[in-house]
C-alpha positions as CSV (number, residue, x, y, z in Angstrom):
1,X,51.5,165.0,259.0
2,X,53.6,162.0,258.2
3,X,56.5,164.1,256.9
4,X,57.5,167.7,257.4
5,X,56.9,169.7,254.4
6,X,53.5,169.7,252.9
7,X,54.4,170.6,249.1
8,X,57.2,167.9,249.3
9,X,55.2,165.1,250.8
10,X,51.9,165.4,249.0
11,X,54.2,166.3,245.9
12,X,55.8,163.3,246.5
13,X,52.4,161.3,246.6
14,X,51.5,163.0,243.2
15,X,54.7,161.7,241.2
16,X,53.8,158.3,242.4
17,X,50.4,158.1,241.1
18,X,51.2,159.8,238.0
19,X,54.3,157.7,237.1
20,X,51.5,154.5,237.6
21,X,49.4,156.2,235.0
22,X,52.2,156.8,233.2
23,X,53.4,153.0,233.2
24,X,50.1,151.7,232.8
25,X,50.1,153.3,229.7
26,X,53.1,152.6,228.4
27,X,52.1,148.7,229.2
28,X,48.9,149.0,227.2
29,X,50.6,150.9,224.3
30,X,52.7,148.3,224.3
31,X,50.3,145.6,223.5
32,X,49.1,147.0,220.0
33,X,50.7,148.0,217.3
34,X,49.8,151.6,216.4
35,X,49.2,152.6,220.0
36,X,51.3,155.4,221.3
37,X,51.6,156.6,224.9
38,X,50.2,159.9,226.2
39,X,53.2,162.0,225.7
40,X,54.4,160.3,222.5
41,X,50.8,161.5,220.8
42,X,51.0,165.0,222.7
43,X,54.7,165.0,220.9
44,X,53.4,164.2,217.7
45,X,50.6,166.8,217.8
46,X,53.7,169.8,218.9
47,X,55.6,168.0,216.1
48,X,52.8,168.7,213.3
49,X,51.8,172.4,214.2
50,X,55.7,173.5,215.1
51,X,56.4,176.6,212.8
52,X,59.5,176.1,210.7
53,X,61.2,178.8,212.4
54,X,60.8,176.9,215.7
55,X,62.2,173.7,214.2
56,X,64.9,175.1,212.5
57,X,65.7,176.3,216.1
58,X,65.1,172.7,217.7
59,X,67.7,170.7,215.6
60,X,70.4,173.8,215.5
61,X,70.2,173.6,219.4
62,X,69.4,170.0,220.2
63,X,70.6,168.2,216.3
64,X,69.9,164.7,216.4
65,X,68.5,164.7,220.0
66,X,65.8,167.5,219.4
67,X,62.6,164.9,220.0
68,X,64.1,163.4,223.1
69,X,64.2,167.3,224.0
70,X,60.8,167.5,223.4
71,X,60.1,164.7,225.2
72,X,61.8,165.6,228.3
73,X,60.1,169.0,228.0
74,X,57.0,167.4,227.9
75,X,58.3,164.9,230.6
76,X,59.1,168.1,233.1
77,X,55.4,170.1,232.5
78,X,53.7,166.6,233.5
79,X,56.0,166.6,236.4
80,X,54.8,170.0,237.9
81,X,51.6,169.4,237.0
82,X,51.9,165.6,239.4
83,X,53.3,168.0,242.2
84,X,50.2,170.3,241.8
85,X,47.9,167.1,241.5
86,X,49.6,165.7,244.7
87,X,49.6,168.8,246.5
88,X,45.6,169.7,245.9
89,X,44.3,166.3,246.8
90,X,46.2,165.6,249.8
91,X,45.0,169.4,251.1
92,X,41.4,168.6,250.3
93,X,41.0,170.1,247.3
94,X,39.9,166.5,245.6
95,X,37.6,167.9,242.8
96,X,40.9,170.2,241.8
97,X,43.2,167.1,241.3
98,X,40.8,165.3,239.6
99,X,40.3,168.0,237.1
100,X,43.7,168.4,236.3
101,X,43.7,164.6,235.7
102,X,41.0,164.5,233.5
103,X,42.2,167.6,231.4
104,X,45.3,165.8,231.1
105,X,44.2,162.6,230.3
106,X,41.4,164.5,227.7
107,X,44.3,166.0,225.8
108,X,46.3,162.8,225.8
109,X,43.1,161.3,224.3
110,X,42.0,163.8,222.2
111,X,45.7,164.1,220.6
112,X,46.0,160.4,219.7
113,X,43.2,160.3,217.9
114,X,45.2,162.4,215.3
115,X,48.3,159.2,215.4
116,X,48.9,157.9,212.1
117,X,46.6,154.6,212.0
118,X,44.3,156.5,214.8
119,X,41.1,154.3,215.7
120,X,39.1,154.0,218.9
121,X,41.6,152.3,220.1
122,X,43.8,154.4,220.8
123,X,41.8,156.2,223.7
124,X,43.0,153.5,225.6
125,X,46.7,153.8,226.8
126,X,45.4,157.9,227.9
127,X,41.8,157.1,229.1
128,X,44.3,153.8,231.1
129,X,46.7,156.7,232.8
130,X,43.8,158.7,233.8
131,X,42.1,155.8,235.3
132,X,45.4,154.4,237.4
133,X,46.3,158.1,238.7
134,X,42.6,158.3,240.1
135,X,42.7,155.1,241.8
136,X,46.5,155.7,243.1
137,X,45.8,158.7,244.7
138,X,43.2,156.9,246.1
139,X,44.8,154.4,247.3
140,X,47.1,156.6,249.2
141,X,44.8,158.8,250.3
142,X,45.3,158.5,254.7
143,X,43.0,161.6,254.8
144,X,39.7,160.4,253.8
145,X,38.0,158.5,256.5
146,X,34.6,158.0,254.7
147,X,35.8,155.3,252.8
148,X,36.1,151.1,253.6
149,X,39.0,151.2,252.1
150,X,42.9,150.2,252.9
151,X,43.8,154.4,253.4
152,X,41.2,154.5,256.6
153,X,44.1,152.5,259.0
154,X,47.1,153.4,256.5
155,X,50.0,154.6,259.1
156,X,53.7,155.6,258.2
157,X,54.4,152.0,257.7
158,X,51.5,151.6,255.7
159,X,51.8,154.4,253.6
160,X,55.7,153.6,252.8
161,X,54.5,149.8,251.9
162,X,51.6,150.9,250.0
163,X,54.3,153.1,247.6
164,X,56.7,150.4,247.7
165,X,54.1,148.3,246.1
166,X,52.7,150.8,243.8
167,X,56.7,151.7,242.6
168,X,57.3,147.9,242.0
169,X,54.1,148.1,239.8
170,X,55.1,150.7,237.6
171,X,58.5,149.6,237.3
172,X,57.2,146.1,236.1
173,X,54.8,147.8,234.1
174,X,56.9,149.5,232.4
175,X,59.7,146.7,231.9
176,X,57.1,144.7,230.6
177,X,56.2,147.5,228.2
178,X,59.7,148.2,227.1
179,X,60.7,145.0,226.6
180,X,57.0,144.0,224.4
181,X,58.6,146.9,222.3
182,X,62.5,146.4,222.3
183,X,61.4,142.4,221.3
184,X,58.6,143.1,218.8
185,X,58.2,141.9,215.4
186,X,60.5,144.4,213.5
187,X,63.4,143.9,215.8
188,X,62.9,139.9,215.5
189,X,62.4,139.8,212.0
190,X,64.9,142.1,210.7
191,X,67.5,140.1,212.2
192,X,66.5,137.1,210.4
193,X,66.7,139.1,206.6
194,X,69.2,137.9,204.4
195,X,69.6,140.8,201.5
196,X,69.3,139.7,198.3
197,X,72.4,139.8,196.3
198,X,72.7,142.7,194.0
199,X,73.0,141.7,190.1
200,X,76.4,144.0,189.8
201,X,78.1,145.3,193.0
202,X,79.7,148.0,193.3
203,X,83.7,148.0,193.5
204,X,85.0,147.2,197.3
205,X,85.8,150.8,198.6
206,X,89.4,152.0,198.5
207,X,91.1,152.7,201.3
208,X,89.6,155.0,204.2
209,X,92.0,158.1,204.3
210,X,90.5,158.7,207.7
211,X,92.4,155.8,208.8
212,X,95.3,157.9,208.5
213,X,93.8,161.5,209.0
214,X,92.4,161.6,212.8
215,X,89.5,163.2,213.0
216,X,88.7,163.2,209.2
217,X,85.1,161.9,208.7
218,X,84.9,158.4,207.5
219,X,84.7,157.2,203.6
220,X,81.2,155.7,205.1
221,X,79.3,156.6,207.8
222,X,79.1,153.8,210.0
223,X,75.1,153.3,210.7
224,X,75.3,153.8,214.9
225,X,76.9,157.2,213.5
226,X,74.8,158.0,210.9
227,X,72.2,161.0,211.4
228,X,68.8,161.1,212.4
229,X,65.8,163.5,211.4
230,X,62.3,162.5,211.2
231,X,59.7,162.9,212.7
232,X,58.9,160.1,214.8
233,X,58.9,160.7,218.4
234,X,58.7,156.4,218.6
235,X,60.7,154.3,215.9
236,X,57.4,152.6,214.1
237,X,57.0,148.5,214.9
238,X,56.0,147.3,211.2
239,X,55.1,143.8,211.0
240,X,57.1,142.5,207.5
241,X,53.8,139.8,207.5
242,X,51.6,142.5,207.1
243,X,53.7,145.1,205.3
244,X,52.9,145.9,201.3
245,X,53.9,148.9,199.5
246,X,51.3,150.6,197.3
247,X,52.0,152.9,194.5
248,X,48.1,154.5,193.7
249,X,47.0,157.5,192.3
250,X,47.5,158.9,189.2
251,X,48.5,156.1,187.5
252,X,46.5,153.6,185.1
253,X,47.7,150.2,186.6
254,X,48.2,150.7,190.9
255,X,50.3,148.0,191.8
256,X,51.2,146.5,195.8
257,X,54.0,144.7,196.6
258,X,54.7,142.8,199.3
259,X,58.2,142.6,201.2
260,X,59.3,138.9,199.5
261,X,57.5,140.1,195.9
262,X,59.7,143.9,196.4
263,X,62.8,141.7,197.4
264,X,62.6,139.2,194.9
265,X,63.2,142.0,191.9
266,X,66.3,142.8,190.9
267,X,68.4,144.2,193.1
268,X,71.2,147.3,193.0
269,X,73.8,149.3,195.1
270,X,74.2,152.9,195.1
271,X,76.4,154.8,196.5
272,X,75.1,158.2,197.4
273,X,75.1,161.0,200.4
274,X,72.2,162.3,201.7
275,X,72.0,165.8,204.1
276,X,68.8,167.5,206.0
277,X,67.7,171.1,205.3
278,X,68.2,171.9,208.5
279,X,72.3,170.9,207.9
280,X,73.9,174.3,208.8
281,X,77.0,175.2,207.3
282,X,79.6,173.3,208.7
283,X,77.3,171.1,210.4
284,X,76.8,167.0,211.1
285,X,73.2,166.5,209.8
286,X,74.9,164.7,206.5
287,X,76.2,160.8,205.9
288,X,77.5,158.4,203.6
289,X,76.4,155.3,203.0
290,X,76.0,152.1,200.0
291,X,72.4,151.5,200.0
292,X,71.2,148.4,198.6
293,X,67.3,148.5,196.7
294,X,65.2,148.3,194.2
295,X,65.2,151.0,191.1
296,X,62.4,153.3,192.1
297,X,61.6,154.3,188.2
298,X,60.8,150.6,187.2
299,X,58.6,150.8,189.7
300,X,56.6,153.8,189.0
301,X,56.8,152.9,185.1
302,X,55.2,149.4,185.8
303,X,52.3,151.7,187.4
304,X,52.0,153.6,184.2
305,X,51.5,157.5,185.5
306,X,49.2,160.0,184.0
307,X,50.8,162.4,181.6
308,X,49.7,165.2,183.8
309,X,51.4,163.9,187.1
310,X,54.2,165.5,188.3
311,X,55.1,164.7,191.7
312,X,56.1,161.9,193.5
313,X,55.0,161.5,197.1
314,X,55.7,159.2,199.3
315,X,53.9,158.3,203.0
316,X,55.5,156.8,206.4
317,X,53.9,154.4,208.7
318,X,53.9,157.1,210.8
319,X,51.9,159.8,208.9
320,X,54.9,161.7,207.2
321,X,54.7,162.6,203.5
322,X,57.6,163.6,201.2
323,X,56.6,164.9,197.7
324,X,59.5,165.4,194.5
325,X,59.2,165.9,191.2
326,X,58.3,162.9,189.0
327,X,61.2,164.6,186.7
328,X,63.6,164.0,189.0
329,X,63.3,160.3,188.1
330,X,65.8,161.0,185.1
331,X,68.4,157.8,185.4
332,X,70.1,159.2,188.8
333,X,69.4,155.8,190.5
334,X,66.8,156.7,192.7
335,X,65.7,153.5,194.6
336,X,63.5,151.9,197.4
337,X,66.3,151.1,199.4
338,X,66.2,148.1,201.9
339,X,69.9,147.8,202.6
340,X,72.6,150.2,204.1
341,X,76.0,149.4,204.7
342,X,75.7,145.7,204.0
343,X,72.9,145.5,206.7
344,X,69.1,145.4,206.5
345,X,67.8,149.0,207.0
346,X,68.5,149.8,210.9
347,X,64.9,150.4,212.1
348,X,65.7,154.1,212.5
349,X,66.9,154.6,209.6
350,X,63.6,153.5,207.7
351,X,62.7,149.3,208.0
352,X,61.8,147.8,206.2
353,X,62.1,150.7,202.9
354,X,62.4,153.8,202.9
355,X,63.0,155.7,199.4
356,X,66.6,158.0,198.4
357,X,66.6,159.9,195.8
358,X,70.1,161.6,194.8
359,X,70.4,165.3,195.0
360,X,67.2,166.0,197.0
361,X,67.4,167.1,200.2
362,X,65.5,164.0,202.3
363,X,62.4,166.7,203.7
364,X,60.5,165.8,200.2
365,X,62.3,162.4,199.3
366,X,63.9,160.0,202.0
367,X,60.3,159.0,203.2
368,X,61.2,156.2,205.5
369,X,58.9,153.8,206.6
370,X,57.4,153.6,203.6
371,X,54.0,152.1,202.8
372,X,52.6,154.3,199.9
373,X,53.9,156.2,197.0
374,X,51.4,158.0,194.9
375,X,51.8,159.9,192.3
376,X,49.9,163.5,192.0
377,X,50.5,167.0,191.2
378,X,52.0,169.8,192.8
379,X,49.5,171.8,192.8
380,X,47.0,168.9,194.4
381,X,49.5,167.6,197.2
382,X,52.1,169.0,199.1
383,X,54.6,167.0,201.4
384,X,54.5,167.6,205.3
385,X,57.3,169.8,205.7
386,X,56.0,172.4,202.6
387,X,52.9,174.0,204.1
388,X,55.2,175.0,207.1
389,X,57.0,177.1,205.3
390,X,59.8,175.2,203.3
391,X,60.5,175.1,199.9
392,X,58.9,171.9,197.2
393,X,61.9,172.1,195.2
394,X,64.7,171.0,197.2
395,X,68.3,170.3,195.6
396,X,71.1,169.5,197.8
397,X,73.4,172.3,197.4
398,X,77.2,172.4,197.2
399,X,78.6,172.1,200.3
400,X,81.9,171.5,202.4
401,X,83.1,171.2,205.9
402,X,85.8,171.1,208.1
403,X,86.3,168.4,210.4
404,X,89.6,169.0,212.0
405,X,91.0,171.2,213.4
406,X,87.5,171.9,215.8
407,X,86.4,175.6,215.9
408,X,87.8,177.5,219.0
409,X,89.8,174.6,219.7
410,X,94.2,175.3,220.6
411,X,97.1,173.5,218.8
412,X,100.6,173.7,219.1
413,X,102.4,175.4,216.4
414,X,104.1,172.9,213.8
415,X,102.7,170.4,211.6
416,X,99.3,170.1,210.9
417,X,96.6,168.6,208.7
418,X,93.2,170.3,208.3
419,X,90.9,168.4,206.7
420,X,87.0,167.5,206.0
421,X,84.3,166.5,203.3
422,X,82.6,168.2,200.2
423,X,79.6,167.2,198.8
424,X,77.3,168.2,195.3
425,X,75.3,165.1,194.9
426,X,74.8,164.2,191.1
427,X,77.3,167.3,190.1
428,X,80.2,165.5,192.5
429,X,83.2,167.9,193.7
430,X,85.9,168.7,191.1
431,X,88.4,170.8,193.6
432,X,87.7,171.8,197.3
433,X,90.3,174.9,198.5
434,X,91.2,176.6,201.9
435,X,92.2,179.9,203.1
436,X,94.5,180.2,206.2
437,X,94.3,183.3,207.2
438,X,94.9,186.2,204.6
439,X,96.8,183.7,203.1
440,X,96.1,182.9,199.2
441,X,93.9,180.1,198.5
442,X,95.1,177.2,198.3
443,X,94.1,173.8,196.5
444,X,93.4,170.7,199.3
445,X,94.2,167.1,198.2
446,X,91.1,164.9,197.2
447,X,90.5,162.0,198.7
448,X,89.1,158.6,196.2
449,X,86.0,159.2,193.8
450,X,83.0,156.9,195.2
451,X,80.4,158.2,192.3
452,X,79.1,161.9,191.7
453,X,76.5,161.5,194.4
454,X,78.9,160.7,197.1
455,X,80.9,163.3,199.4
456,X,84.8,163.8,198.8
457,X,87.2,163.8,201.6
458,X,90.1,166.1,201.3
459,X,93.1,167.2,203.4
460,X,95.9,169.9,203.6
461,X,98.9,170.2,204.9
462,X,99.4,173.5,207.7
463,X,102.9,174.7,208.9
464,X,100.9,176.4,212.2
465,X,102.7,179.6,213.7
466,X,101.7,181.0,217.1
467,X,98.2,183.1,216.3
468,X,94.6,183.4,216.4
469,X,93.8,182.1,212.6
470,X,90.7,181.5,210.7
471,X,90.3,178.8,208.5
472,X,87.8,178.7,205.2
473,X,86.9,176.0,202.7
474,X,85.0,176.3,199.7
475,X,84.2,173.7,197.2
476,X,84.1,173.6,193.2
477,X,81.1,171.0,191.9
478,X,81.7,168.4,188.6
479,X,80.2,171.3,186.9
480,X,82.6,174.1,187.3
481,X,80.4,176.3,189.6
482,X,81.9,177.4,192.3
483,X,80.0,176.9,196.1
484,X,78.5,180.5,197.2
485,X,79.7,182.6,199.4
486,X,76.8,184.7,200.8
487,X,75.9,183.6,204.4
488,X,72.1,181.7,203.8
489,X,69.9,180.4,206.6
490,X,68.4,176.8,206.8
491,X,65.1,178.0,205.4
492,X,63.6,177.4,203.4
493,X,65.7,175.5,201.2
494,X,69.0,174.8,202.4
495,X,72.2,176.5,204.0
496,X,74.6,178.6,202.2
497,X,78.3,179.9,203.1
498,X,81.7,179.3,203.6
499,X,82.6,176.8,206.6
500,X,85.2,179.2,208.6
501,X,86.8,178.2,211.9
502,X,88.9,180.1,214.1
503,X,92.0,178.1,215.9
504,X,94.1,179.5,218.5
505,X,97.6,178.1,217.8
506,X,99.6,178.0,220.9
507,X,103.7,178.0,221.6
């Protein structure tokens, strides 16, 4: 043997021709748009038949980073199965390795052909890896001495060249890939969007309190800050050139726009928080922004629905569908939005369009990506997220947080502020209170009204003595009601409960 230690070496030789694979794929996904790598389709496949339960575990665990878990998961089982691959070819057991290969590269295959925009095609990037891991461990094979190939005089020196060269391959491969993808159309062309001016804006914001209030959450959420959850394990590439939106269906006149005939319509800002299902009490899975768009109703009234349609659904570049009532289009400003925060849409946040709705929980509304809305009946269509187990009617429910003081966290006794948001989109938040303690309730300051669909910041003042304290907030909406108090999971329609933290306040 070359090396001491048989697992590690051949091991070793497995990762190599694997990762190849694995580059050559991501090169030729790269090329086309549509085309996903083997482990973004075999991500997309776990991503469609996940149980709710398990989801609801995902983003409470991971939050914003639960597909780049899944990734890496997916990432570590391809990793032991490279070692085994190495290990059985280099020990003789060819037929064995190649198996493994081909039931990998089957699976790969087999679960892109279920990608949104799926065609022959996109065999290619898994039947590509497949192919390169073969010929790799081929390539490096020093065993087999019935071949005219290089491996019949490969020596140490050889060998180590022979992986230098096949590392520099896959590293360029894959640079090349990456940067196809980082510098494709979206990227390019979104830079070069001017929005179109809005025929009334919106007053300039007040003054942040969080300016003043460390660790308060800010007015708006910046977009780098701004939450994440979707389903889309890779941000889609749309080309604007040959982006339309269709709204089909029920409706007697289906119309199709394209980006320039959407963006040449009047134009309007809206400010307005929106919050995932999955947003446990207390949690970060909600933001703030101004979008910018076009009215969503004008839209679907230019279509002309059928009487008997009642639902909304909308579909993603990427194979997601969102579903709402076609009531809920009652004045509240619901738009295709193709601006947030003064910018074009940031491309995971929904570019070119994506669609908001006030007061709806984004699993059956904020379809982004958009490139169909068709209107249908509940009992016809259902969204993706509703067969698996959550709810079709989905209002955002009163809620409110506290951002600082940080639960379990120490502070020195004296002056405090404790502070956070509250948020009833279309109801707005009328008083937000806090209980130190067995202390009384007590009423917190409110910070500036944006609109009813926006969050409120507030803040209150805390004399802190030397305990262990809990800390509660509750919230009051625009209509009176006052934010329940019974403890209620994520499923299937949204948290419930009192935010509580527990401080230790320190001498």
């Amino acid at each position: 043997m070359l090396f001491k230690g048989r697992w590690r070496v051949d091991g070793f030789l497995g990762l190599i021709a694997v990762g190849a694979g694995l580059a050559l794929a991501q090169l030729l996904a790269s090329l086309k748009s549509g085309l996903n790598t083997p482990v973004v389709s075999i991500g997309n496949r776990v991503i469609d038949h996940v149980p709710a339960s398990l989801k609801e575990f995902a983003i409470r665990t991971f939050g914003v980073d639960d597909k780049r878990a899944l990734v890496t998961t997916i990432y570590v089982v391809v990793l032991i199965l490279a070692i085994l691959i190495g290990h059985s070819y280099f020990s003789g057991k060819r037929g064995q390795a190649r198996a493994i290969v081909f039931v990998m590269m089957a699976l790969a295959a087999l679960a892109s052909l279920f990608d949104a925009k799926a065609s022959a095609v996109s065999l290619v990037p898994s039947i590509g890896a497949g192919g390169a891991t073969i010929w790799v461990l081929h390539l490096l094979d020093n065993r087999n001495k019935k071949t005219e190939t290089l491996t019949e005089t490969l020596n140490r020196r050889d060998l180590l060249k022979t992986i230098g060269y096949v590392g520099v391959g896959s590293i360029a491969a894959m640079t090349v890939g990456n940067y196809f993808r980082n510098h494709a159309s979206a990227q390019i062309q979104r830079l070069n969007i001017v929005l179109p001016k809005a025929l009334k804006f919106l007053p300039s914001p007040p003054k942040d309190p969080a300016l003043t209030t460390p660790g308060l959450s800010k007015l708006f959420t910046p977009n780098s800050e701004f939450y994440r959850i979707d389903t889309a394990i890779v941000v889609p590439n749309i080309n604007l050139d040959s982006w339309n939106l269709q709204i089909f269906g029920m409706v007697k006149n289906p119309r199709q726009y394209t980006y320039k005939e959407l963006t040449d319509r009047p134009v309007f800002e809206l400010d307005d928080t929106i919050a995932c299902v999955s947003n446990e009490v207390g949690g970060g899975l909600v933001g703030n922004a101004r979008w910018l768009g076009i009215r969503l109703d004008d839209l679907i009234k230019e279509a002309d629905p059928y009487s008997t349609a009642d639902q909304v659904m909308g579909y993603s570049d990427d194979g997601f569908s969102a579903g709402f009532p076609l009531a809920a289009l009652d004045g509240r400003d619901a738009m295709i939005a193709i601006g947030m925060n003064g910018q074009p849409l940031p491309l995971d946040h929904g570019f070119p369009a994506r669609i908001i709705v006030p007061g709806l929980y984004g699993y059956v509304s904020a379809t982004k990506w958009l490139t169909k809305i068709e209107l249908t009946r509940f009992d016809r269509a259902q969204g993706y997220w509703v067969p698996r187990g959550w709810s079709a009617q989905a209002p955002i429910k009163t809620q409110s947080r506290i951002d600082t003081p940080i639960d379990a966290s120490t502070v020195k006794a004296g002056k405090h502020v404790i502070a956070g948001v509250a948020w009833a989109p279309t109801r707005g938040i009328s008083k937000v209170e806090v209980k130190i303690g067995a202390d009384p309730w007590r009423a917190a300051t409110l910070g500036p009204v944006l609109a009813k669909t926006t969050w409120r910041q507030w803040w209150i003042d805390w004399d802190a003595i030397p305990d262990k304290v809990s800390i509660s907030v509750r919230a009051t909406d625009g209509t009176g009601a006052l934010q329940s108090s019974k403890s209620v999971p994520v499923a299937p329609n949204g948290a419930e409960g009192w935010h509580t933290v527990y401080i230790n306040v320190a001498t």
